[in-house]
C-alpha angles and dihedrals in degrees: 000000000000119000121234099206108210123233117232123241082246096058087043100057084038086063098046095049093054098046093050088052095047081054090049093050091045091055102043087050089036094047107061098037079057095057096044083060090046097048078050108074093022116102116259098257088049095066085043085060119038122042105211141010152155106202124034125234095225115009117219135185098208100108090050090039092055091050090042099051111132087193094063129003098350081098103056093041087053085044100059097030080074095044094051094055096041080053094052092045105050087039093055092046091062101039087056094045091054094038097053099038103052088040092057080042104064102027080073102103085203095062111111113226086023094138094050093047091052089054099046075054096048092045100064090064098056093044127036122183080223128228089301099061088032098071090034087065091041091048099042086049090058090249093117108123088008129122096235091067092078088042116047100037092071094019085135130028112215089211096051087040092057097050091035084056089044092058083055098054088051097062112102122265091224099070087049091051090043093054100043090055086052076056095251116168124239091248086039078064108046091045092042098042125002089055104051087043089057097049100115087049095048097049083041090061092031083067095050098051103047091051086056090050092047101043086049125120107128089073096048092047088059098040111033125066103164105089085209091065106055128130118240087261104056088039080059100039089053099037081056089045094050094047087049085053103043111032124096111169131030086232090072131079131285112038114224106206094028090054086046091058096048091047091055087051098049089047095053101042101078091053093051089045087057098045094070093055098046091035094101089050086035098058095037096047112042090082095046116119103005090104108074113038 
């Protein structure tokens, strides 16, 4: 006979209690993203005027039409817009390559100089040369107003490595061992095994680094000094800059608040595009190698 085990009126509050705190937070984080689609696509004397909303009075594509126009600046959004994803692309290959390399490479309890190299590793993350000595290093290696600027510089990061190289060292030693008697190479192994196996880590930390890529300006507005070649986020930044400037009246295009809102939007859209199709390995793999140090 199988036992119900009944829950007590604590766990029951407790759970209340959580999950009313879970909504709240929902809607607090839900709420605001809402409002910014709706503005939107809302007049511009209709976000003077009313404080908040979900839904417009009398939807307009104005906002969407003035960054889109192919007549103006429509070219140089679509422009960077490629830019910007071959950007975060490229960039995320690497990160992961690096990542994943040098992680596989010192969790090996075989690899000689394997403790200085973790705290060179370690020690970057304690001390930084700061922005200054930074682009000096990116100028003086001819990377100044090149793509790879934004690239190389932050091409690892020392914390994703670590718990990247903890989830190696939690494989187990027996699929190694098996593999080696078949006659399997170091690197035969790491390609046929320790990479399929990290799968849901790998897609954890590509997300996080292609949101970092994406969401980057700072880097191209140091680095960059060619408009043409701007990434999606500084073209926004300083469209949103130049209307701020230049507009007068809420009658006249474009509409700043309105055109904030849409540029939000269309800088938010391709991340959440991406998240559905990395959420199985997302949710299996944030918690992968933060176990073991």
């Amino acid at each position: 006979m199988i036992s119900i085990k009944r829950r007590s009126i604590g766990d029951i509050i407790a759970d209340v209690i959580i999950y009313a705190l879970l909504t709240l937070i929902a809607v607090v984080m839900v709420i605001p993203f809402i409002y910014v689609i709706a503005a939107s696509f809302a007049p511009e004397r209709e976000i003077q005027t009313r404080p908040i909303f979900f839904i417009p009075e009398d939807p307009t594509l104005d906002a969407y039409k003035t960054v889109f126009d192919m007549s103006g600046m429509g070219t140089t959004v679509l422009r960077s817009l490629v830019i910007s994803l071959c950007i975060t692309g490229i960039g995320t290959f690497i990160n992961l390559f690096f990542t994943a390399t040098m992680a596989y490479g010192l969790s090996r309890q075989n690899l000689i100089g394997k403790k200085p190299l973790l705290n060179m590793v370690l020690f970057t993350m304690v001390f930084s040369g700061g922005m200054i000595p930074l682009f000096l290093v990116v100028k003086s290696l001819g990377l100044y107003d090149t793509y790879a600027a934004l690239i190389l510089p932050g091409c690892i990061s020392a914390y994703n490595m670590l718990i990247v190289r903890n989830f190696f060292i939690e494989l187990p030693r027996e699929l190694e061992e098996a593999a080696s008697i078949d006659g399997c190479s170091d690197i035969g192994i790491f390609a046929k095994i320790a990479l399929p196996l990290s799968l849901p880590c790998l897609a954890t930390f590509g997300l996080f680094y292609a949101v970092g890529h994406w969401n980057n300006y700072f880097g191209a507005l140091l680095y960059l000094n060619d408009p043409k070649k701007f990434p999606f986020q500084l073209v926004l930044r300083n469209l949103v800059m130049q209307t701020a400037e230049t507009s007068t009246s809420i009658e006249e295009l474009p509409p700043t608040d309105t055109l904030k809102m849409a540029v939000i939007v269309i800088g938010t859209v391709p991340i959440l595009c991406v998240y559905p199709f990395l959420q199985k390995h997302f949710a299996a793999g944030v918690m992968v190698g933060a176990v073991k140090g």
